[in-house]
LUMNU-74121 format. One line per field, with one value per atom (N, C-alpha, C): residue number from 1; residue in three letters; chain; x, y, z. Coordinates in steps of 0.1 Angstrom, whole numbers, plus 5000, padded with zeros to 4 digits. Each point is the difference from the previous one (the first is absolute). Layout:
tortor <- (NUM | ...)
keba <- (ALA | ...)
nulo <- (A | ...)
xx <- (X | ...)
yy <- (Y | ...)
zz <- (Z | ...)
//
This chain:
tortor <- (1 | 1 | 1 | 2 | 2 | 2 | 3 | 3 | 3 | 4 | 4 | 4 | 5 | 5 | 5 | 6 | 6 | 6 | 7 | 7 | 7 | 8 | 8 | 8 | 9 | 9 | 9 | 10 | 10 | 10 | 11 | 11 | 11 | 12 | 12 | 12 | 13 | 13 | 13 | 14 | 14 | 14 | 15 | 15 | 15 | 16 | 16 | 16 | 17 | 17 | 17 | 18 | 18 | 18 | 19 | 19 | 19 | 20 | 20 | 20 | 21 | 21 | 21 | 22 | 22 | 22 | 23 | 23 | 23 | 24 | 24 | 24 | 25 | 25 | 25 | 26 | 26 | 26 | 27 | 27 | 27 | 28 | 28 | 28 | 29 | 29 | 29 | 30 | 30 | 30 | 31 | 31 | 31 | 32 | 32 | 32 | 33 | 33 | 33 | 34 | 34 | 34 | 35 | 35 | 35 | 36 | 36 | 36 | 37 | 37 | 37 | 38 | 38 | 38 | 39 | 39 | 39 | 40 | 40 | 40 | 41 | 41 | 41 | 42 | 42 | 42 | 43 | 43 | 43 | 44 | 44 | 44 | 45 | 45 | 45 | 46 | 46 | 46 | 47 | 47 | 47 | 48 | 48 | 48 | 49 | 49 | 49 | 50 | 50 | 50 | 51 | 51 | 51 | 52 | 52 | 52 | 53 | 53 | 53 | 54 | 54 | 54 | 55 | 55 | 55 | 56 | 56 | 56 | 57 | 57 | 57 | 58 | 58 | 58 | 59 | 59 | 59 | 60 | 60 | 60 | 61 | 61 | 61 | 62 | 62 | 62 | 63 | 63 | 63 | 64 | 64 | 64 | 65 | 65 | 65 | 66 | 66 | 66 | 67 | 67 | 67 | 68 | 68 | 68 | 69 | 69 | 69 | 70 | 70 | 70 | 71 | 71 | 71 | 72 | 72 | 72 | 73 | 73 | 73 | 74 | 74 | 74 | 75 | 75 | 75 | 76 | 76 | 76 | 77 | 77 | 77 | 78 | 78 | 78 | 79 | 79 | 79 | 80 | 80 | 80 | 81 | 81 | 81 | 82 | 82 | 82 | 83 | 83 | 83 | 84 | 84 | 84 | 85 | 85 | 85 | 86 | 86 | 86 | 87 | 87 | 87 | 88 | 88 | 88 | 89 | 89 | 89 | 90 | 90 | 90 | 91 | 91 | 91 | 92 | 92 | 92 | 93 | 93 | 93 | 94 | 94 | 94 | 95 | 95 | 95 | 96 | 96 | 96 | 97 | 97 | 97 | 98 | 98 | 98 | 99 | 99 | 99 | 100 | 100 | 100 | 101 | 101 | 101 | 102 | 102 | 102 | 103 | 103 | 103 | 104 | 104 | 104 | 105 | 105 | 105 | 106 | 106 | 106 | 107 | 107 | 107)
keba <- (UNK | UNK | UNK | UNK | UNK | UNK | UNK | UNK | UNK | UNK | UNK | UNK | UNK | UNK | UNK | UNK | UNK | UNK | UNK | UNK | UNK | UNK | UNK | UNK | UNK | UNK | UNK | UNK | UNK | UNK | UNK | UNK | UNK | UNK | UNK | UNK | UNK | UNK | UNK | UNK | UNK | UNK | UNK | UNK | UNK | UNK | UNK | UNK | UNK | UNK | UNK | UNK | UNK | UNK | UNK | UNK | UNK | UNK | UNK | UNK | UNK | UNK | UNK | UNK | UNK | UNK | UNK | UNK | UNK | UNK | UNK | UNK | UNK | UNK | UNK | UNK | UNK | UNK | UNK | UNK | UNK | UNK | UNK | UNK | UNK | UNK | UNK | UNK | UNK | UNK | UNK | UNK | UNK | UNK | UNK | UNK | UNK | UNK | UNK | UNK | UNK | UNK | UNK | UNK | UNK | UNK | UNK | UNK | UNK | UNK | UNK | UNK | UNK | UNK | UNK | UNK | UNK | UNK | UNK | UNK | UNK | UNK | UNK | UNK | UNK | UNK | UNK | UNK | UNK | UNK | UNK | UNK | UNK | UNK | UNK | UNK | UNK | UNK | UNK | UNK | UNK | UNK | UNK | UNK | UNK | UNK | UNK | UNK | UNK | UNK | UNK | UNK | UNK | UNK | UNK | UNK | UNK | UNK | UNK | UNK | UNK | UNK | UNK | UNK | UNK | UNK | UNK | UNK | UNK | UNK | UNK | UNK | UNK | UNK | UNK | UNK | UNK | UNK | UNK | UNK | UNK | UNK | UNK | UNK | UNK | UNK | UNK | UNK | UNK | UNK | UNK | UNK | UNK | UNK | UNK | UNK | UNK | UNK | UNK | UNK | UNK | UNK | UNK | UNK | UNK | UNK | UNK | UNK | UNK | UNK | UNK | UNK | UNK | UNK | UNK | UNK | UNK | UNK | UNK | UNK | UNK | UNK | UNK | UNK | UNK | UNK | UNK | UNK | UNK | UNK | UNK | UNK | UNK | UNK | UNK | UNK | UNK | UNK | UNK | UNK | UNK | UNK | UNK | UNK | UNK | UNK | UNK | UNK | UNK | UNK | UNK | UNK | UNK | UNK | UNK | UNK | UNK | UNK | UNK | UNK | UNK | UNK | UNK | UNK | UNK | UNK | UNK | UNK | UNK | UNK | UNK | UNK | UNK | UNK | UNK | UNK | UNK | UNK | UNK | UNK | UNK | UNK | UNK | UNK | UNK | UNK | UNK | UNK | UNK | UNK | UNK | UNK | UNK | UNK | UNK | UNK | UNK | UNK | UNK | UNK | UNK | UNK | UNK | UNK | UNK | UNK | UNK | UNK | UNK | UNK | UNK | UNK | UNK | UNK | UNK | UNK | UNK | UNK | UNK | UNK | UNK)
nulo <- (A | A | A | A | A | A | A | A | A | A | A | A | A | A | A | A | A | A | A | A | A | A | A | A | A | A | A | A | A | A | A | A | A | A | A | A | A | A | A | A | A | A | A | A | A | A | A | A | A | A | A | A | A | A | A | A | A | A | A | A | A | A | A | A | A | A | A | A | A | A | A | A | A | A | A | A | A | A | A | A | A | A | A | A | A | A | A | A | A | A | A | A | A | A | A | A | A | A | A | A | A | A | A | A | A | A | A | A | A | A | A | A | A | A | A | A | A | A | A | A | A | A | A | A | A | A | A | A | A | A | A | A | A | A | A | A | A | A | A | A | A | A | A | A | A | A | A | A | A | A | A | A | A | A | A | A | A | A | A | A | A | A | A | A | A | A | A | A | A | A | A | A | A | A | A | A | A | A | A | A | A | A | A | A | A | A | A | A | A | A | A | A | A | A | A | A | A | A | A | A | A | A | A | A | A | A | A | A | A | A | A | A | A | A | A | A | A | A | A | A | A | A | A | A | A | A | A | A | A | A | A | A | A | A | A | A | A | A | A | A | A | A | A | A | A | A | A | A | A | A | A | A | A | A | A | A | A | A | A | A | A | A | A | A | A | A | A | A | A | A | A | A | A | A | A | A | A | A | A | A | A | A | A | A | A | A | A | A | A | A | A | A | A | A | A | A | A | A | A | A | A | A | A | A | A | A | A | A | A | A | A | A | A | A | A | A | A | A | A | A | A)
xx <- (8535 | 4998 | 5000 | 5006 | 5002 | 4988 | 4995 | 4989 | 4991 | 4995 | 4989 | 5007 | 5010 | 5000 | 4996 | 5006 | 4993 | 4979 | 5001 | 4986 | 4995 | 5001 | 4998 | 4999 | 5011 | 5007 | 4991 | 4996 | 4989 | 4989 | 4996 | 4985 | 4998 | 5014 | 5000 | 4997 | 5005 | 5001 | 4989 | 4992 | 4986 | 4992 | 5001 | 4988 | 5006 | 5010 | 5006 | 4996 | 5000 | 4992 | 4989 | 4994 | 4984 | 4997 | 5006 | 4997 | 5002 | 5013 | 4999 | 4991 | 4995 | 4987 | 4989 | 4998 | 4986 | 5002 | 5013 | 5001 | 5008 | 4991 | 5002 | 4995 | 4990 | 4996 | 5012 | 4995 | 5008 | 4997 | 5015 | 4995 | 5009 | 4998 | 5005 | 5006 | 5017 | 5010 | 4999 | 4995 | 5004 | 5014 | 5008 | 5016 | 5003 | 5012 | 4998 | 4997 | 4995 | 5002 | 4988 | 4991 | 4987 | 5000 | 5010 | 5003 | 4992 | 4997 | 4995 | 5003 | 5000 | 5003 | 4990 | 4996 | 4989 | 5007 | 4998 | 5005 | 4992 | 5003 | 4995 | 5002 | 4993 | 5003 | 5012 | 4996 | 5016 | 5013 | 5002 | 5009 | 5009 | 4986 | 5009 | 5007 | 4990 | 5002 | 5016 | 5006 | 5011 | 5008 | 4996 | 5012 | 5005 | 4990 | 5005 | 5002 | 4999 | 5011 | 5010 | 5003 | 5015 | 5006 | 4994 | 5010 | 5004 | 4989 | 5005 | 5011 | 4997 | 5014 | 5012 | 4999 | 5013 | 5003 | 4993 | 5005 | 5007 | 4993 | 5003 | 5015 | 5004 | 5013 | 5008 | 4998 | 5008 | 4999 | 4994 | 5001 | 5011 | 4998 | 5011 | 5010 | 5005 | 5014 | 5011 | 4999 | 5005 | 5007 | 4992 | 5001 | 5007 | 4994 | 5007 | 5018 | 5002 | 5008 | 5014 | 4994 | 5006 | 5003 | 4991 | 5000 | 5015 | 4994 | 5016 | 5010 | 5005 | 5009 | 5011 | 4988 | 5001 | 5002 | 4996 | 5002 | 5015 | 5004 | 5011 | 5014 | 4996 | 5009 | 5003 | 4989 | 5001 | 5011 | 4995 | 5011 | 5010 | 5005 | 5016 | 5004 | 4992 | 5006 | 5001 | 4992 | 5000 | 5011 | 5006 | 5012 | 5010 | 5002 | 5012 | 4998 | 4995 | 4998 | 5007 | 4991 | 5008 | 5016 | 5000 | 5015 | 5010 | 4996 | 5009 | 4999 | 4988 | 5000 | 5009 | 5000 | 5007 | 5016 | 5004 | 5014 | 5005 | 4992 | 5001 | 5001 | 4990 | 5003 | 5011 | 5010 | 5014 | 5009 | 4999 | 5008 | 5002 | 4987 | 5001 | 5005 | 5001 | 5003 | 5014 | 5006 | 5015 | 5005 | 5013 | 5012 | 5005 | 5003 | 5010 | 5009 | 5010 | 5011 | 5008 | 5011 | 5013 | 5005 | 5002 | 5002 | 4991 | 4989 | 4990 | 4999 | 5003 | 4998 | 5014 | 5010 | 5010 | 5001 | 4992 | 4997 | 4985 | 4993 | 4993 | 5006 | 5011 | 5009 | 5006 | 5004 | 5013 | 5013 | 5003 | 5013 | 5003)
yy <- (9469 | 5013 | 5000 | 4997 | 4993 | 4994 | 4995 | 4993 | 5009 | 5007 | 5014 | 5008 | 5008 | 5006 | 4994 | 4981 | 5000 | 4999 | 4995 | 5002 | 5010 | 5011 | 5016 | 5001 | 5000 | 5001 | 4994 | 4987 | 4993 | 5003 | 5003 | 5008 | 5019 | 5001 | 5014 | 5001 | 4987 | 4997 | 4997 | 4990 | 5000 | 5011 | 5009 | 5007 | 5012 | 5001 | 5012 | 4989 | 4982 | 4998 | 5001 | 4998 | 5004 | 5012 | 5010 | 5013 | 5000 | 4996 | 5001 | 4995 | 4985 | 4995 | 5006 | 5007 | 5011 | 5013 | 5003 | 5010 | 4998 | 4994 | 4998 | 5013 | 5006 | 5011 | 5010 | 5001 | 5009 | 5013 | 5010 | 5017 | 5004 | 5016 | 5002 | 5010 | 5001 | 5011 | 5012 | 5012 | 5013 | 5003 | 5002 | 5001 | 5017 | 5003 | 5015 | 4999 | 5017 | 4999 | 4993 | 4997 | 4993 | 4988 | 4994 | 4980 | 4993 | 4986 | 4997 | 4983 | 4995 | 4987 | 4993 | 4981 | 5001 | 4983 | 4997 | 4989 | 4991 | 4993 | 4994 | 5006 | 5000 | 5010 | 4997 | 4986 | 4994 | 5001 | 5001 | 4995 | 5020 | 5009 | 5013 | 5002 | 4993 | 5004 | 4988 | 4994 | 4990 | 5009 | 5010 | 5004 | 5011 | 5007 | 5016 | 4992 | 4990 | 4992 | 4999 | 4994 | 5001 | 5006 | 5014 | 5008 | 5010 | 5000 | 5006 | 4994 | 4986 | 4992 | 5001 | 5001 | 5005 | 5016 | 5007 | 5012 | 5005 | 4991 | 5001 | 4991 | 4991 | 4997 | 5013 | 5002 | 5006 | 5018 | 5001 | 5009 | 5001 | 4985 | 4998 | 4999 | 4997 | 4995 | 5011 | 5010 | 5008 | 4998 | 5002 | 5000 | 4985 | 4995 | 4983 | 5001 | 5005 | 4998 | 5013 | 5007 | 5012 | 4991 | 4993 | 4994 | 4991 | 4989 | 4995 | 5001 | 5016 | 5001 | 5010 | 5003 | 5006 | 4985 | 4990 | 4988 | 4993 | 5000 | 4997 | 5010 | 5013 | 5012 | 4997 | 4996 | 5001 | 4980 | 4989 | 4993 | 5000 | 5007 | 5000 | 5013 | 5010 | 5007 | 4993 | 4992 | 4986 | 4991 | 4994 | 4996 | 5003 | 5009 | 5010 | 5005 | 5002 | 5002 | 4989 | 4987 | 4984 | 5005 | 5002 | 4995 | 5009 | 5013 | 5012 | 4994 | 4994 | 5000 | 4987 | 4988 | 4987 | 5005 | 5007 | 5004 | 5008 | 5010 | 5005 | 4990 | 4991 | 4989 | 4995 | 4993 | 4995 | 5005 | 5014 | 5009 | 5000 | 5002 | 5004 | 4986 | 4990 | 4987 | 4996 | 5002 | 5003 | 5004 | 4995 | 5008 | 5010 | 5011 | 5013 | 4993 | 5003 | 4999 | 5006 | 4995 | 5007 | 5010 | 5007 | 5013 | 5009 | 4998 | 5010 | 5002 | 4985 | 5002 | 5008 | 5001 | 5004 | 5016 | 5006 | 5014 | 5004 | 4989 | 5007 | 5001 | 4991 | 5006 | 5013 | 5003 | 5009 | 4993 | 4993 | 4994 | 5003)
zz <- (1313 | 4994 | 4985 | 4993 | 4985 | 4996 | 5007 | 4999 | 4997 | 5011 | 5002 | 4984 | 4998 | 4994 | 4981 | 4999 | 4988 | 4998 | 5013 | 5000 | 4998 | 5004 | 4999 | 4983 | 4995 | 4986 | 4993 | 5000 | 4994 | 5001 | 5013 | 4997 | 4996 | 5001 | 4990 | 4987 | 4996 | 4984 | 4995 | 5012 | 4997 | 4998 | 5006 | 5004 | 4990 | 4989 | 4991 | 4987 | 4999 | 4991 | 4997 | 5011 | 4996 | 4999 | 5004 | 4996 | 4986 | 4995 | 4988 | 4989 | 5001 | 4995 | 5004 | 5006 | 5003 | 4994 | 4998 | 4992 | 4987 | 4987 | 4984 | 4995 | 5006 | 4987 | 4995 | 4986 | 4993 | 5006 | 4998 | 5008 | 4988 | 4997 | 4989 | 5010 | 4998 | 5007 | 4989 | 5005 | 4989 | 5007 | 4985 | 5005 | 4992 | 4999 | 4990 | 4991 | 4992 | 4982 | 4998 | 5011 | 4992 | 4999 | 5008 | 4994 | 5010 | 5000 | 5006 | 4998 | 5013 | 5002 | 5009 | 4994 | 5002 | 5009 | 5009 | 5006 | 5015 | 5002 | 5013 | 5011 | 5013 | 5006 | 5008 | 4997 | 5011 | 4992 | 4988 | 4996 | 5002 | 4998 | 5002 | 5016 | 5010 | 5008 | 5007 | 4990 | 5001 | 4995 | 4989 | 4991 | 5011 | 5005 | 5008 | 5011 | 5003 | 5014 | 4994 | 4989 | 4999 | 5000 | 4988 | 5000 | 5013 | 5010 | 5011 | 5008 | 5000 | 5008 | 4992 | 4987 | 4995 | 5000 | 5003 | 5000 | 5015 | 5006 | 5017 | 5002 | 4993 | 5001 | 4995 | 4984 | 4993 | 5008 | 5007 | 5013 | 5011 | 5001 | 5015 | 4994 | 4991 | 4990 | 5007 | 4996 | 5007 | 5014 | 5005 | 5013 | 5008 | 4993 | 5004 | 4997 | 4991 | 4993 | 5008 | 5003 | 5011 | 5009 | 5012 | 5010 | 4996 | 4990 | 4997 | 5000 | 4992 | 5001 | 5015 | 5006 | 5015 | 5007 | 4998 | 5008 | 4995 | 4989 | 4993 | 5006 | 5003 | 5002 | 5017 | 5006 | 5018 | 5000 | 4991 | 5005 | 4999 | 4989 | 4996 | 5009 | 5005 | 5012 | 5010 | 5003 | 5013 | 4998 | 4987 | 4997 | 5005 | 4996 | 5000 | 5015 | 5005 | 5021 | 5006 | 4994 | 5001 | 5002 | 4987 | 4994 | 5014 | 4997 | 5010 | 5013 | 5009 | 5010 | 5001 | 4990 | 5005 | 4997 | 4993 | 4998 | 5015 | 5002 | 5016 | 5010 | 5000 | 5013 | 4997 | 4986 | 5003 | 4997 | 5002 | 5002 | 5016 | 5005 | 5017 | 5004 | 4996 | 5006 | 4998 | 4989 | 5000 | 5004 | 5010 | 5011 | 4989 | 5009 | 4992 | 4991 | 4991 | 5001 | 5008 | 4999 | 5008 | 5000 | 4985 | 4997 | 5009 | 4991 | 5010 | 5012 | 5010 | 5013 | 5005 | 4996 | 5002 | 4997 | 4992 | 4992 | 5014 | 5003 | 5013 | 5010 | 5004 | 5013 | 4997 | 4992 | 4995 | 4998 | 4997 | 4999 | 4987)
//
C-alpha cells in the first residue's frame, strides 16, 4: 500500500510539473487602487495555494485547540473516576472495624 501511494505522489508531482513548465507565460494580476502585478502564471497560482492552506489552518486553530482542551478536561475527570472508584473497591474489601460492627448490633 505504501508502495501505491508513493507511486501516486510521484506521478502527481509529475503531472503538477509539467503543468507548471507549460504554464511560463507572464499574466498581469489587477489588484486595488489601480496596481498591478505582472508574474508567471504558475508562480501566482503557488502563491494563492499557499496562502489558502495557511489560511485554512489558521481557521481550524481555533477549533483544534477547543477540542484539546475538552480532551484534557474529559481525562482528568476520567482520573479522578479512577481514583474514587479504586478507593471505593478498598474500602468495600476491608472488614468493618469492631466499633462499628458493634454500633450495627446495638450494643
Amino acid at each position: 500500500m505504501k508502495i501505491i501511494f508513493r507511486l501516486f505522489a510521484i506521478g502527481l508531482f509529475l503531472v503538477f510539473f509539467g503543468f507548471a513548465l507549460k504554464n511560463t507565460d507572464e499574466v498581469v494580476l489587477h489588484l486595488f487602487w489601480s496596481a498591478t502585478a505582472k508574474a508567471p502564471l504558475i508562480l501566482l497560482l503557488l502563491i494563492f495555494f499557499i496562502a489558502g492552506a495557511v489560511l485554512g489552518v489558521l481557521a481550524m486553530t481555533g477549533t483544534v485547540l477547543r477540542y484539546r482542551r475538552a480532551l484534557l478536561r474529559q481525562k482528568k475527570e476520567n482520573e479522578q473516576q479512577q481514583k474514587a472508584a479504586e478507593t471505593l473497591a478498598k474500602v468495600r474489601t476491608q472488614p468493618p472495624m469492631p466499633d462499628i460492627v458493634m454500633e450495627q448490633i446495638g450494643l
